[in-house]
N, C-alpha and C positions, 0 to 999 in steps of 0.2 A: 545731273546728267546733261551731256550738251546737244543744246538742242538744234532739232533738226533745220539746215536753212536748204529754203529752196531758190536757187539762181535761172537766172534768165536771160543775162547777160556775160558775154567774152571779157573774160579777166585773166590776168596772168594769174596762169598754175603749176604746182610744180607735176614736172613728168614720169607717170612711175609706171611701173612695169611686173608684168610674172611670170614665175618658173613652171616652165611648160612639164617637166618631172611630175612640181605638186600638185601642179594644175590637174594631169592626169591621176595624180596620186586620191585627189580631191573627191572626184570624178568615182573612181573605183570604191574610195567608202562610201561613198551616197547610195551606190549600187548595193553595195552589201549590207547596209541599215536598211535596204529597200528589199534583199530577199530576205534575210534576217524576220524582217516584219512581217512578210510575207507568211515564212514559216511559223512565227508565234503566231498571228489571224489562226491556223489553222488548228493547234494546239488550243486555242484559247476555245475556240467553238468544237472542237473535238472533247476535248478534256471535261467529261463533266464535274467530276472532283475537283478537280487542280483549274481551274477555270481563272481566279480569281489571283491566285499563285502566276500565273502565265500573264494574265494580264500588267502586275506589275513590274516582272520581268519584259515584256515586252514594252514598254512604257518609257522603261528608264535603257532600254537597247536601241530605240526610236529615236529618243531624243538624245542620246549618247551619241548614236551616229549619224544624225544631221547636224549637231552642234561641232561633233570632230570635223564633219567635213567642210563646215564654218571654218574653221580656224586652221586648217590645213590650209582651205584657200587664203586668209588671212596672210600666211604664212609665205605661200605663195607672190603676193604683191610684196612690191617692192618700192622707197620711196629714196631722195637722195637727202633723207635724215634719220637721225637713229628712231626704232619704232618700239614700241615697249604696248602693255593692256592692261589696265585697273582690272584687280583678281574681283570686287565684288561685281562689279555691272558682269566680266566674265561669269560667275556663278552662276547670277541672275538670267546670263540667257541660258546658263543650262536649265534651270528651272522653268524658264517658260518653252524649252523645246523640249521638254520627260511630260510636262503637263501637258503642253497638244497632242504629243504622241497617246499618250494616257486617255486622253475625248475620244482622239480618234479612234482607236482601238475600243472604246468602248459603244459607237456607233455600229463596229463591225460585231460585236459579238449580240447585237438584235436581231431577234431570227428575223425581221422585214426592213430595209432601207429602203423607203419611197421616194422620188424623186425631190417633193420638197425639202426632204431632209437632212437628204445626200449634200445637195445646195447650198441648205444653212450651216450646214456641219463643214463643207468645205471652203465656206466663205470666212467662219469662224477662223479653221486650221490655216488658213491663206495667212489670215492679219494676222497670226499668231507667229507664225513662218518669219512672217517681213519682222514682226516686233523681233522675234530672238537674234534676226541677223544685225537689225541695225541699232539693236544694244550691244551686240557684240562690234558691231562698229562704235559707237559710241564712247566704248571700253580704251578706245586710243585716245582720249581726252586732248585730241589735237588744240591747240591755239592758232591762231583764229578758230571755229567750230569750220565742219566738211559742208562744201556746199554741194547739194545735191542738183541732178538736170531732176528737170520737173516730166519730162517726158520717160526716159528710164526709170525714175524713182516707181511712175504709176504701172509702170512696163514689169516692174520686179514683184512689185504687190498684185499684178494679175498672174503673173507667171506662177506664184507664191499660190494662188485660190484655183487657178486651174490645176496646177500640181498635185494641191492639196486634194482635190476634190476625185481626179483620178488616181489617187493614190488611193483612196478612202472604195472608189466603187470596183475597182481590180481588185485589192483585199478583201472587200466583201463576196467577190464573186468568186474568187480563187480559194478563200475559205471552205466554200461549200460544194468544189467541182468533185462529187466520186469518180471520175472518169478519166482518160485519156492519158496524154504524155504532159503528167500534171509538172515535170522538173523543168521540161522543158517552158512549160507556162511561163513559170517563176523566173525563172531566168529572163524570158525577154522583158517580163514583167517589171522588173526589176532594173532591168538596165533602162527600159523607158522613164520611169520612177527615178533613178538615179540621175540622168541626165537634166531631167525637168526640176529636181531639187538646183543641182548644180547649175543649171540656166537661172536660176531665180537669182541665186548667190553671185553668181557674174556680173548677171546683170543689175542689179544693185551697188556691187561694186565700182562698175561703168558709169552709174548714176552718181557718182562719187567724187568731187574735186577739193582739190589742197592748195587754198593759195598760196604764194609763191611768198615766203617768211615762216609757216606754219612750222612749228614746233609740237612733240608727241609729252606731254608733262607726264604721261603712264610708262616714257622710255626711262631705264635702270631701274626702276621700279621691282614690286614684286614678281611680276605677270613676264619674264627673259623668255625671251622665243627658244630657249631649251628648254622651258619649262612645258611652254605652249605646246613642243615636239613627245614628251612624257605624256601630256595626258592626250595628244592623240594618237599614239601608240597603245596606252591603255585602252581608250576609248576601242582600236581596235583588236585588243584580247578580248571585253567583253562582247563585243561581238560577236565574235569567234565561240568565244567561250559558250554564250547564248546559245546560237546557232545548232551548238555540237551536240548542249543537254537537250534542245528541241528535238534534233533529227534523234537522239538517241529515246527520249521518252516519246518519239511518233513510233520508233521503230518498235518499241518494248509493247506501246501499247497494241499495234498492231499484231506482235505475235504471241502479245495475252487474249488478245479479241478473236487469234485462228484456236489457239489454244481453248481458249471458252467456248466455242462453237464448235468443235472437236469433241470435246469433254459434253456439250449439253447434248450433238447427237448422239454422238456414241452411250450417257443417259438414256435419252430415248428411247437407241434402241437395246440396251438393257431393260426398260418397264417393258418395251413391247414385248421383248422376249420372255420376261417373268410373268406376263399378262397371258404368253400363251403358249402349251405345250409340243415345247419343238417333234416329239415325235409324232405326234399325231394330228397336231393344228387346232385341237379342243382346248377350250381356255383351260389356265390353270389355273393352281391351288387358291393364288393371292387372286386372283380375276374372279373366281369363283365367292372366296368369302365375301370381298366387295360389295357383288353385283346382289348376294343373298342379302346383306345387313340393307344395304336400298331395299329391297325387295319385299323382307321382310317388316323396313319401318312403314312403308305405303300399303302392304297389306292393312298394315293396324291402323291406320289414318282411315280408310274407307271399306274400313270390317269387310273384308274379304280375303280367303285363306289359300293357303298354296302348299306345296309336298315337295319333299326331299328324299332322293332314291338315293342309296348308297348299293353301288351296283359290284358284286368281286364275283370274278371268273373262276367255275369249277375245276379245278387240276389245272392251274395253265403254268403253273411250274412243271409238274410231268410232262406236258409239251415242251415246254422250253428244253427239257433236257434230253427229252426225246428226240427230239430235233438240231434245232441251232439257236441261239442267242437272234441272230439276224431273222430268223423266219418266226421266233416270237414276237420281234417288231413290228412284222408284214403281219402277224393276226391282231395285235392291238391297234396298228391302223386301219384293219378291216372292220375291227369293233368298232372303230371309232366312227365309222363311215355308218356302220349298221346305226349306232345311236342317233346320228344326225337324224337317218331314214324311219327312224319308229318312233320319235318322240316332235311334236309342232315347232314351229321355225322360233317361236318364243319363248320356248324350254332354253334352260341353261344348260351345256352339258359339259363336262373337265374333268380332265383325267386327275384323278384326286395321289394316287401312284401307285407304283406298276402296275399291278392287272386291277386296279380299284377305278370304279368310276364313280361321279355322282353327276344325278340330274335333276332340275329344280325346273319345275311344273308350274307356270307363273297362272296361266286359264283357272278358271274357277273350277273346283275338282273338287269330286265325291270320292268315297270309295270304291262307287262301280266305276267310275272313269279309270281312273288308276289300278285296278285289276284288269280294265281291259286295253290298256297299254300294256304294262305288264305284259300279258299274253300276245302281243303284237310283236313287243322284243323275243320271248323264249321262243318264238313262231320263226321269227328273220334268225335269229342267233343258232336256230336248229340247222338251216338252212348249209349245206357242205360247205368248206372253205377249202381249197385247191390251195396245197403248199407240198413242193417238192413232190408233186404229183399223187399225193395224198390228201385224200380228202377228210377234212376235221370239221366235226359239229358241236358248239362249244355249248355249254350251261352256265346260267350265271345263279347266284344266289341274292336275292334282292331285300333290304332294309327301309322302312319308308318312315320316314317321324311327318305327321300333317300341322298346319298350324290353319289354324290358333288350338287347335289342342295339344300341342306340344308348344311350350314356348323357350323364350330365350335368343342371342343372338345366333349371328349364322353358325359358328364354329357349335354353339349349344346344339343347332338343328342335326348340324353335319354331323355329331356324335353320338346325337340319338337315333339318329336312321343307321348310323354302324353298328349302334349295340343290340339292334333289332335283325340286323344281316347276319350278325356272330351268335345270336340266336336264332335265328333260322336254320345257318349252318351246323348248327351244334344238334339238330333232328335229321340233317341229310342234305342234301345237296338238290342245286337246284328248287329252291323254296323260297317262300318270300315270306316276310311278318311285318307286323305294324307294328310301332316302339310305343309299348305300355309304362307305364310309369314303375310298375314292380320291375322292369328290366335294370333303371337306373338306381334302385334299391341296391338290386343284385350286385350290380356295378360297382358302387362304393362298398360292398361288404368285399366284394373279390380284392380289391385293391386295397381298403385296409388291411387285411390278411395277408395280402404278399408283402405289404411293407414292414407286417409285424414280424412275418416269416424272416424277412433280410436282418431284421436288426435282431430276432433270435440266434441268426447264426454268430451274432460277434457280442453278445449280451448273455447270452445262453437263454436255456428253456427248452432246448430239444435233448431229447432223452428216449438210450433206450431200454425196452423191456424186455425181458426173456420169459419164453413160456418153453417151460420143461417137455423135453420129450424122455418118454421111460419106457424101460425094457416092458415086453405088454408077458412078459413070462414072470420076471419077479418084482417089479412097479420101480425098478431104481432106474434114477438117472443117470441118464447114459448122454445124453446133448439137449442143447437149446436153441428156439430159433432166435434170431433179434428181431424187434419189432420197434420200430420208431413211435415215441409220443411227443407230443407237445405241448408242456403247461403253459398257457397262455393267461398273461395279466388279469385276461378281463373276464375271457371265456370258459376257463379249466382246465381241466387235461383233454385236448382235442387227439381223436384218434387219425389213422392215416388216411379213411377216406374222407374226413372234413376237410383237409391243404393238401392230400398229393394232386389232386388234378389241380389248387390254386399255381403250386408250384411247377406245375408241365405248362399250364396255361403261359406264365410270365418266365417260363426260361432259369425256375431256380432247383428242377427236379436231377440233372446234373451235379447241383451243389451238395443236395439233400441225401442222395446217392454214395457221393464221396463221403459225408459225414458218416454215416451211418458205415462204412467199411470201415475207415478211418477210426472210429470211437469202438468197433468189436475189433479190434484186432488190440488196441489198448488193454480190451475187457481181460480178452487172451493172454496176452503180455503177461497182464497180474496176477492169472492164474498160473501159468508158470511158475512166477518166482514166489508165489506166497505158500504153497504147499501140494500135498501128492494128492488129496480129494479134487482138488480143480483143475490140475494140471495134467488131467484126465479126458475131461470133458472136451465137447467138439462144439462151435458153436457155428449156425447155418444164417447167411444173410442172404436177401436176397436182393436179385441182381437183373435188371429193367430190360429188356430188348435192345433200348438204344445204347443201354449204357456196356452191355454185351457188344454192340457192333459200333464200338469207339475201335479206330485204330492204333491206339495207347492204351486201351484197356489190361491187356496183360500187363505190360512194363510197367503201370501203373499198381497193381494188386501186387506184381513182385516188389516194387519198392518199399509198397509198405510194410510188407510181411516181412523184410528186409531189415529196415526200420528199428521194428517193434520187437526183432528175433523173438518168433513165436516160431511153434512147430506147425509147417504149414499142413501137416496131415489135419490138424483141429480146426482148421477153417473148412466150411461145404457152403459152398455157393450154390443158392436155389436158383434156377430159371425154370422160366415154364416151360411146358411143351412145345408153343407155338413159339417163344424166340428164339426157340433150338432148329427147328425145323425150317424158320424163314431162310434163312442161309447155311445147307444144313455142311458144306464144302468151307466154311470161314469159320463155325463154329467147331468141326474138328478139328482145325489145325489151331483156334485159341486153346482147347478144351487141353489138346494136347500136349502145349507149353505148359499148362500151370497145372495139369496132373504130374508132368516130369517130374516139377517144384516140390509136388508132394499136397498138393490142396484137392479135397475131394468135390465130386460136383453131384447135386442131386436134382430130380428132373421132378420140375412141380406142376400141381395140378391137372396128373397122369389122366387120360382118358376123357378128356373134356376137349381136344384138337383132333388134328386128321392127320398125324405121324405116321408113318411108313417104318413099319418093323426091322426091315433092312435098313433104313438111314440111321434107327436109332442102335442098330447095333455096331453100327461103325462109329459113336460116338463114346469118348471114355464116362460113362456115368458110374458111379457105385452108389446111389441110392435112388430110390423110386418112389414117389409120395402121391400114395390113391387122393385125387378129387376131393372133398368134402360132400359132395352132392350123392355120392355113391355110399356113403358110410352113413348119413343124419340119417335113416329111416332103412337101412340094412334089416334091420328084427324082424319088419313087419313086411318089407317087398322081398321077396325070392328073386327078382332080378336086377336087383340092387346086389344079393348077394352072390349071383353065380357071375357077374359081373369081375365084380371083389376078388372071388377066386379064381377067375380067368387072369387078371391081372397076377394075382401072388404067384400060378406056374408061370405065365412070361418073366416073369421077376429072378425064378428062379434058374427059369433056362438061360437069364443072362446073368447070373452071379449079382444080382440087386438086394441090395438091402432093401426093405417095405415100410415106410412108415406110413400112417391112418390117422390124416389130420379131420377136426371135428370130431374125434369123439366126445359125446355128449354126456355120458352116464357109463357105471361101469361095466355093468352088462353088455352093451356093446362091446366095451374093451374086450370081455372074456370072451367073446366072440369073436372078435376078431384076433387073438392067441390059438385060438383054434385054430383057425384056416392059415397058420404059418406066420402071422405081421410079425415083425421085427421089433419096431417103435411105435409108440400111442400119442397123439398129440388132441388136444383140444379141451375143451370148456370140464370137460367131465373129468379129464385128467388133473389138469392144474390152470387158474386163470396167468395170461402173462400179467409179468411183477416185476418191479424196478430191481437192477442187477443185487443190490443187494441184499433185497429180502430174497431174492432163488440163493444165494448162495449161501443164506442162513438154512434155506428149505435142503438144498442138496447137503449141506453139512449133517445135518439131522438125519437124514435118510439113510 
């Protein structure tokens, strides 16, 4: 390398000169390796990921664009010999201007720059500055060596450390402004930084003399000042380029930062709103089991017990319908308001859904506390509520599970103060129970049952039976009614009152209904086409309240009988008295489609409701089945039997056929042939029997 001299005396030199073009050209890159930097500072201490990625990207764009704008000024002088640059000392000062830029950049990305550091970091970047420029001067390997003035030389190397040094605490301090007209910053920032580069550069150059013979040995060389022109043109692509992915990953990450903050409130307030029920403002379901499983683990830490009411509102669907959907809202936030007023401020209390509430009791509580809350609520809840100018007194039915004698987590607690509410309500309304452990016996017996129930209907096991009805004049059979059983795996043949109320309970007494139509009309079908003894016979099912005031009911029974082409005179659908009579205007116009059809209907369990002689005679029935309560003990009560024959003249003043279920013995029967009965059904007559054996029985007969 040639070394540095320094002169102090007037000597002939040769006179050279610059292009004020590159000179400005020079100028403008310093500026832009100066916001450039700027922006990566910012990136670099923003980024926390990509931190380290920024950093050597801005490292090698620092010292990219002070070195280009080296050698543009380079570029710029002008001497009156050919000038050429040794390409390694050229490398070498890009490597020591990527490396200062690289320190420097790594002072700024310290969260604290103290004054003395600032200092020694910009005293470092100074000498580092002057080294890269006057290897890049160096790189002309003039003959004779460049003599330097002593006074500019030291002039360029302060220019170089105060440059550096405010280059160093602007980027630190513009790194971390959140505030103001921050482009604007960088910008003047920038061109001050820019200028202060390019004053070093000058003036070093200034410091700079060629004596007068001085030959360039780097001139034709590798280093052709087109060459010199390529890599400061590239020099400023990267920059550019830099620049562009900066502002672009400032921009990205700013509108993933509005974006995440967007998305975490808008979270927020999704938990706050799952945490609590919008219509009423009583926490909800998920707030509630929470707040219980705390509640309940610090109960058990300092043995002390708490209660869980499961609270559901008597008929408040017949309000609701009674009324409007909107004025059932305005009374469940009046409940709600009541529940706050009747239970202590450190009750939990959430609307579990719809009309269902629960509340959890944290104070130390007996069973007298908790009855006389209780009674504080049915006391306020009795209280009018003013809706629509109508005043409503609501009841509730209340479920309590206590712990520690009930255990388990919350959802455990919450389920046992239910199953203690659905026992309470299953005695009447408006009551309250504590949950005994034989409740969750019951529980799991109901629900294996209905699960056995569902996989019976696609496994089989349900069947049904026929019990003979016969003429009570000569004992032959004349019809049969259908009677569901169900062979169960585990339990036997379970009769109808062990699962029809499992199946009303869980919603499968509809299915059970359809089955049972659906399997006697098959029965029918077979009788038909297998010969003239069966295809005789009428067989009677019978047929639910609800499943009578199905608005497809008819279209339904015609389909099948449709189906199965049976005659539908052999079909007699039994209902009772009372779901004849609950609508008694919908039952005669069903009654009266599917008499058209040709299917008869018989009215069961006559004499045990409160019909109206005139509604039933607007009704098409052809048969009439006395009670069983009136027939078991007919011999020995006299008004059991004038009873009996009250019923057989209304029977016959409407053209009714009489049949007499429960007969128990035959006596009875012949008794009852006496006083006109038609048909005999019951224990003393024939037990029900799977379809096969009655119709080995009626073959016989």
């Amino acid at each position: 390398m040639t070394d540095i001299i320094l002169s102090f005396q007037n000597t002939d030199m040769l006179t050279g000169s610059h292009d004020a073009g590159l000179v400005m050209l020079s100028v403008l890159v310093a500026a832009l390796a100066s916001y450039t930097t700027l922006t990566l500072s910012n990136r670099i201490v923003a980024s926390a990921k990509g931190s380290h990625l920024w950093l050597g990207f801005g490292a090698l764009s620092m010292g990219t664009g002070i070195w280009s704008m080296h050698f543009i000024g380079m570029l710029a002088f002008d001497l009156p010999i050919p000038l050429g640059y040794d390409l390694t000392l050229t490398m070498l000062s890009l490597v020591i201007a990527t490396a200062l830029s690289g320190f420097a950049l790594m002072q700024i990305r310290s969260p604290q720059l103290p004054m003395h550091r600032l200092l020694t970091a910009g005293i470092l970047m100074g000498l580092a500055i002057a080294a890269m420029h006057y290897v890049g001067m160096a790189a002309m390997l003039m003959a004779p060596g460049i003599v330097y003035q002593p006074v500019y030389f030291a002039l360029s190397i302060a220019i170089a450390i105060a440059a550096a040094t405010a280059a160093l605490y602007i980027a630190f301090h513009l790194s971390r402004q959140p505030h103001g007209p921050i482009l604007l910053y960088r910008l003047v920032a920038a061109a001050i930084m820019g200028l202060a580069i390019a004053s070093m550069h000058y003036t070093g150059m200034l410091a700079a003399n060629f004596p007068v013979g001085s030959i360039c040995l780097a001139a034709g060389g590798g280093a052709q000042p087109w060459l010199v022109w390529a890599v400061a043109l590239t020099s400023i692509v990267v920059l550019g380029g830099t620049l562009i992915a900066a502002l672009f990953d400032s921009r990205f990450e700013t509108v993933t930062t509005h974006l995440s903050q967007s998305l975490r409130q808008a979270t927020d307030e999704l938990k706050q709103m799952a945490r609590t029920d919008q219509l009423t403002g009583l926490a909800s379901r998920d707030l509630l089991v929470e707040t219980l499983d705390s509640l309940l683990a610090r109960c058990a830490r300092i043995k002390r017990g708490c209660a869980t009411l499961f609270i559901d509102l008597d008929n408040f669907k017949l309000i609701n319908t009674s009324l409007s959907h909107t004025d059932g809202d305005d009374l469940l936030r009046q409940i709600a308001d009541t529940l706050r007023e009747s239970f202590p401020e450190s009750a939990i209390t959430a609307r579990f859904s719809g009309d269902k509430f629960v509340v959890v009791l944290e104070e130390p509580c007996d069973v007298t506390t908790i009855m006389r809350r209780i009674e504080t609520l049915r006391a306020a809840l009795w209280r009018p509520i003013a809706l629509q100018g109508r005043e409503i007194s609501v009841t509730a039915t209340i479920g309590i599970a206590m712990f520690p004698h009930c255990t388990g987590d919350a959802r455990a607690m919450i389920a046992h103060a239910e199953k203690a509410m659905y026992e309470a309500k299953a005695e009447g309304r408006n009551r309250f129970r504590f949950f005994e452990e034989q409740m969750q016996d019951t529980a799991n017996w109901e629900f294996d049952l209905q699960r056995d129930l569902r996989n019976a209907f696609v496994q089989g096991g349900l069947e049904l039976f026929l019990q003979p009805k016969v003429c009570a004049k000569s004992g032959i059979i004349r019809s049969a009614e259908a009677l569901v059983r169900w062979r169960h795996p585990v339990h036997g043949l379970l009769l109808p009152g062990e699962f029809l109320g499992i199946a009303e309970k869980f919603g499968l007494l509809s299915m059970l209904e359809g089955w049972t139509l659906n399997e006697a009309c098959q029965i029918l079908s077979r009788w038909r086409a297998n010969g003239a003894t069966h295809r005789d016979l009428s067989l009677a099912v019978n047929i639910s309240a609800s499943q009578f005031c199905d608005p497809g009911f008819v279209e339904k029974v015609l389909d099948i009988t449709r189906s199965y082409d049976i005659a539908p005179e052999r079909l007699i659908l039994e209902i009772t008295e009372h779901s004849a009579m609950r609508d008694p205007v919908t039952a005669a116009a069903a009654m009266r489609q599917l008499t058209e059809a040709g299917i008869t209907f018989s009215i069961d369990d006559f004499g045990t409701g409160y019909s109206s002689l005139v509604q039933l005679k607007r009704l098409p029935f052809a048969e009439l089945k006395i009670d069983r309560s009136f027939i078991t003990d007919m011999a020995n009560n006299a008004e059991d039997r004038q009873i009996v024959e009250a019923i057989v003249l209304i029977a016959r003043q409407f053209g009714l056929r009489v049949v007499a279920e429960g007969v128990e013995d035959r006596d009875t029967g012949a008794m009852l042939a006496d006083l006109g009965i038609n048909l005999l059904q019951g224990f003393g007559i024939a037990m029900p029997m799977p379809c096969s054996e009655f119709e080995a029985v009626s073959l016989a007969a």
